[in-house]
C-alpha positions in Angstrom: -10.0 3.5 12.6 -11.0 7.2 13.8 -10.8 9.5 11.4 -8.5 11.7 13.1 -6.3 8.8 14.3 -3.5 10.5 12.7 -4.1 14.3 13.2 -1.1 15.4 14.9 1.2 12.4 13.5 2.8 14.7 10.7 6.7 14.1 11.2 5.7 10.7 11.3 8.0 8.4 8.6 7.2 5.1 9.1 3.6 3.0 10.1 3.6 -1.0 11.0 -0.5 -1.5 10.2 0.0 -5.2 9.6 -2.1 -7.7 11.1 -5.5 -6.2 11.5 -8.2 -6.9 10.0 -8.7 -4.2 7.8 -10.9 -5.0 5.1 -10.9 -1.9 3.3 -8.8 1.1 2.4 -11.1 3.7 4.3 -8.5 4.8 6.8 -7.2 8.3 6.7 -3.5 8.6 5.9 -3.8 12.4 4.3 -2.2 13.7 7.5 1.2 11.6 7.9 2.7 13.8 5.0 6.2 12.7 6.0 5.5 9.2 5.6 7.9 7.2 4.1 7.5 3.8 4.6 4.2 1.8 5.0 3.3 -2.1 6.3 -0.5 -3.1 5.7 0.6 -7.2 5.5 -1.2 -9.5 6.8 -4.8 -8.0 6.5 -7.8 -8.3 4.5 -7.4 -5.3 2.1 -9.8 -6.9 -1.2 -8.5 -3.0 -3.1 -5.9 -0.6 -3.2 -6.4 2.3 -5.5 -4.4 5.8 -5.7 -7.1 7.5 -3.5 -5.8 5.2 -0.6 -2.5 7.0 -0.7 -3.4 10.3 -2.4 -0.9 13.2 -1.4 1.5 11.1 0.2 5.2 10.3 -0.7 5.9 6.7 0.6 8.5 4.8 -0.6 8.2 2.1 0.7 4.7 -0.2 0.8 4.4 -3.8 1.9 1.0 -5.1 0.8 2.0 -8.9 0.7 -0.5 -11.8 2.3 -3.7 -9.9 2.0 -5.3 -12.9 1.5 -8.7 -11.5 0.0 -6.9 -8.6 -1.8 -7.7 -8.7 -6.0 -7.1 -5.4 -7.4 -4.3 -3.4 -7.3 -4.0 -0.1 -9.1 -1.0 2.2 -7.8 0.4 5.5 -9.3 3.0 6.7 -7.4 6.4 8.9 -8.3 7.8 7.7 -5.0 7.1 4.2 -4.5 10.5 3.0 -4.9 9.6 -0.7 -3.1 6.4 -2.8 -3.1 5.5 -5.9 -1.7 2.8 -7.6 -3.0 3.9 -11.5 -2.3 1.7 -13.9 -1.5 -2.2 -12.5 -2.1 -3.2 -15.3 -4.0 -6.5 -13.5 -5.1 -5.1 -10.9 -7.3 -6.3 -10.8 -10.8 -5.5 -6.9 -11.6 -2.8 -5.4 -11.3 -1.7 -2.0 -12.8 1.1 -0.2 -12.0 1.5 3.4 -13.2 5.0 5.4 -13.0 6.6 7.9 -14.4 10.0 6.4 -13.9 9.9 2.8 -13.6 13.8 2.9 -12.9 12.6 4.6 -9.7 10.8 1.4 -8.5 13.7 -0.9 -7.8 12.7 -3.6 -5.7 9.0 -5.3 -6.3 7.9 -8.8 -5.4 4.5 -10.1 -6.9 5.6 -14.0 -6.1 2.5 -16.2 -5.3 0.0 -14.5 -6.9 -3.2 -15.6 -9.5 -1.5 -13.7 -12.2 -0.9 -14.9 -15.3 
């Protein structure tokens, strides 16, 4: 993606990014500041750190059938759902939050974890 894909896309709340082929988390999101809710299925994300997301308040975040994804490290206040079903690569995962109450709905199902 350009990096100013998003420049003028401020009020936006929700993005449906699934089913690319995105292989890393180099897009820009810094600009959607009112994003709430956030699909990136169904690509081939191997990473997702906190810099991906850095400044943003989404609530939503379905990461679920990246295929090649294997590390997943996510600090955020207001994730409050995360999808992360079926990425049968994953062998980290660590999930930071304040308020784990806050997070009430999470699906890790079919995934290398132990």
């Amino acid at each position: 993606l350009y990096s100013n894909v998003f420049e003028n896309l401020t009020y936006l709340e929700e993005l449906y990014m699934s089913e690319n082929y995105f292989t890393d988390n180099s897009f820009e999101l810094k600009e959607l500041k009112s994003l709430k809710i956030l699909h990136l299925a169904n690509n081939k994300l191997v990473s997702i750190d906190n810099r991906t997301f850095f400044g943003l308040n989404i609530k939503f975040l379905d990461l679920s059938d990246n295929f090649e994804l294997k590390a997943v490290n996510l600090e955020k206040e207001s994730l409050q759902s995360l999808n992360l079903n079926n990425n049968t690569k994953i062998n980290y995962l660590k999930l930071n939050f304040d308020n784990l109450n806050v997070l009430n709905a999470r699906n890790i199902s079919k995934n290398a974890l132990d």
